[in-house]
N, C-alpha and C positions, 0 to 999 in steps of 0.2 A: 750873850747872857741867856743863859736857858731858864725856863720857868717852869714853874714845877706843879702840879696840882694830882693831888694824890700821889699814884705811883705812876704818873704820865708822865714824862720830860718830852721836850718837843725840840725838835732840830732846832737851828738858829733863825733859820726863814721863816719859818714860821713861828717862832716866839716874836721874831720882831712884828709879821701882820699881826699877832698876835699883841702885843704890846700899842701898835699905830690904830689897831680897831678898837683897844679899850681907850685909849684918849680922846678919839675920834666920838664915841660915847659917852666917855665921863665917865665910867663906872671902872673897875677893876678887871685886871686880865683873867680874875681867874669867876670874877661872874660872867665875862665874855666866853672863856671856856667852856664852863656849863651848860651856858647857853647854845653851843656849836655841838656839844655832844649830846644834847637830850634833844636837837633836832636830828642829829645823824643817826639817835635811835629811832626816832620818829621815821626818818625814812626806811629805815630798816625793816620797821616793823610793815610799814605800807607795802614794803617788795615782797616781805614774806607772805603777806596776805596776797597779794596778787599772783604769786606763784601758789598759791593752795588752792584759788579761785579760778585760776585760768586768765587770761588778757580779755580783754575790752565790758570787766565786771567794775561796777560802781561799789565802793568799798565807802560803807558807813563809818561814820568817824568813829562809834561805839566800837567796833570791829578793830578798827586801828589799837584802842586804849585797850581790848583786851590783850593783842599783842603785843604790847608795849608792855604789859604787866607780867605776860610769859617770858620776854626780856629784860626783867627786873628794871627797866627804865622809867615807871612811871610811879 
């Protein structure tokens, strides 16, 4: 069974963790979605920052959220 959110479909293995973490929670596959991809932007945006800063920089969470706004994810 593939599940669908937006214009995502997701292989089978993962509709099913997909489907066994929304139960597992209670809430809905496709709020558990959301929730996996607005952290995957979140890390996204932490990497970009760290490669614009250089390694071993302490990055402001402020920092992060404006990245995250240049990634339309926030």
């Amino acid at each position: 069974m593939n599940v669908r959110k937006r214009s995502y479909s997701l292989e089978p293995g993962a509709a099913e963790y997909l489907e066994r973490r929304a139960k597992k929670l209670k809430r809905s596959a496709s709020s558990v979605l959301s929730e996996i991809l607005a952290e995957a932007a979140r890390q996204e945006a932490r990497q970009r920052v760290l490669d614009e800063l250089g390694a071993g920089v302490d990055v402001p969470e402020r920092e992060v959220q404006r990245w995250l706004k240049k990634l339309g994810a926030a």
